[in-house]
C-alpha positions as CSV (number, residue, x, y, z in Angstrom):
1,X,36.5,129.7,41.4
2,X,38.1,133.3,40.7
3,X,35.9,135.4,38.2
4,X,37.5,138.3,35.8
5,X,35.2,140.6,35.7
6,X,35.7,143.2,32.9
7,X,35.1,144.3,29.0
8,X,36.9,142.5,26.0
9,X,37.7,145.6,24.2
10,X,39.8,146.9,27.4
11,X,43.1,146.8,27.4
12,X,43.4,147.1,31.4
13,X,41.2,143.4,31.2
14,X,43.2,142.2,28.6
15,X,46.5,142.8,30.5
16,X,44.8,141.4,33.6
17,X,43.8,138.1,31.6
18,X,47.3,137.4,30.1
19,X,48.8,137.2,33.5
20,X,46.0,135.1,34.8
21,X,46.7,133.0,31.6
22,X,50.6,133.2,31.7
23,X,50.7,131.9,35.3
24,X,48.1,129.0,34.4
25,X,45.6,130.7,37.6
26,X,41.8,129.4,36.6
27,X,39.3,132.0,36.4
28,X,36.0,132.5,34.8
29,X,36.0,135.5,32.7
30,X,32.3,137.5,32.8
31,X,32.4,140.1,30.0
32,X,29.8,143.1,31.2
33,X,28.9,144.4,28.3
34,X,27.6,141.1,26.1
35,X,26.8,139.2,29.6
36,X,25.4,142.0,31.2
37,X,24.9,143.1,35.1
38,X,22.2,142.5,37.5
39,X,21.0,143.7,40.3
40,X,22.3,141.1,42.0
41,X,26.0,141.4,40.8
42,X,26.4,144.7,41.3
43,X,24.8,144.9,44.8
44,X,27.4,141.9,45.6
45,X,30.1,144.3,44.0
46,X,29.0,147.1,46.1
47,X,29.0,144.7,48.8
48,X,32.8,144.0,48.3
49,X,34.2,147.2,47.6
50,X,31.8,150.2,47.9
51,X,29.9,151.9,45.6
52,X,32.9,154.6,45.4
53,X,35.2,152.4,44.4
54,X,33.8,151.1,41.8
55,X,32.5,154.1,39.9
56,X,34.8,155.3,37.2
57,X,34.8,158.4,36.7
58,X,37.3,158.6,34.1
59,X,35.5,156.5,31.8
60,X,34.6,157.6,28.5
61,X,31.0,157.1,29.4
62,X,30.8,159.2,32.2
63,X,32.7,162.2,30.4
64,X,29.4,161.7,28.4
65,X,26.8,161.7,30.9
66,X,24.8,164.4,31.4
67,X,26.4,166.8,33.7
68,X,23.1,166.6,35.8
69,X,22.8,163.0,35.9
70,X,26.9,163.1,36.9
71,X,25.6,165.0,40.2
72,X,23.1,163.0,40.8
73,X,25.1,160.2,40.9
74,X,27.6,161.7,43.2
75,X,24.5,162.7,45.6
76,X,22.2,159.7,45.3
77,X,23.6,155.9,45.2
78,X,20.1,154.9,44.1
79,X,21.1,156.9,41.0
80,X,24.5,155.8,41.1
81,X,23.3,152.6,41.4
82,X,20.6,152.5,38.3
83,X,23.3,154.4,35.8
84,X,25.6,151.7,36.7
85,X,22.9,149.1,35.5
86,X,22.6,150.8,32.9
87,X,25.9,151.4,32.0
88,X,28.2,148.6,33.1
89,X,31.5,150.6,31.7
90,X,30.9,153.3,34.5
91,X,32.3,150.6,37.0
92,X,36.2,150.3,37.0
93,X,37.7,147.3,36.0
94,X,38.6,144.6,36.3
95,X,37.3,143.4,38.8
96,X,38.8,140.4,40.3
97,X,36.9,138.2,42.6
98,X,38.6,135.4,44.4
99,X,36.2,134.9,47.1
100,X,38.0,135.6,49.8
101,X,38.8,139.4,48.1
102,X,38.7,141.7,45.5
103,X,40.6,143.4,43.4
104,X,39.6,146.8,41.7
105,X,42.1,147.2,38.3
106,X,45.0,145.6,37.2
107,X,47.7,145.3,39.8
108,X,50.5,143.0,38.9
109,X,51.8,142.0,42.1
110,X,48.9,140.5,43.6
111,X,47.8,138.9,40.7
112,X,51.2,137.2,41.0
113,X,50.2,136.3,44.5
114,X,46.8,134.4,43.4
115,X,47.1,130.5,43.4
116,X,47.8,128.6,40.5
């Protein structure tokens, strides 16, 4: 089963779950903010993509980090690791897992690509 992995007020998630929708492609959706992230998730994210690519640095939340805690992060994965945890919308999204890959935002074309 694919999973969506994203935030309900994003637009970028939205987008990405009308074309699952529009082209009838099964999914479950896991909202990170009310479902949360575990340890276990995001290690399997890391896993998948690297803790790089995942961190969002554009995010409103990490403009309003402390700019300490926005070095540390950049220097330390275990602190990388725990703000993530702590704040799921410092990971880019969505986040589409199929299994076999995954996808890191909203890219049209190989949505298209996913079976239906």
């Amino acid at each position: 089963m694919i999973t969506l992995y994203g935030i309900k007020t994003c637009d970028t998630c939205r987008k990405a779950r009308k074309a699952l929708d529009a082209q009838n492609t099964p999914y479950h959706y896991h909202d990170l903010r009310e479902q949360g992230m575990d340890k276990a998730l995001l290690e399997h994210l890391i896993d998948r993509v690297g803790l790089a690519a995942l961190l969002n640095t554009r995010s409103t939340t990490w403009r309003g980090l402390d700019p300490a805690d926005q070095q540390a992060v950049k220097n330390d994965a275990n602190s990388a690791r725990s703000l993530m945890l702590a704040n799921p919308t410092l990971l880019k999204r969505p986040l589409l897992d199929t299994g076999d890959r995954m996808i890191v935002g909203f890219k049209r074309d190989e949505y298209a690509e996913l079976p239906h």
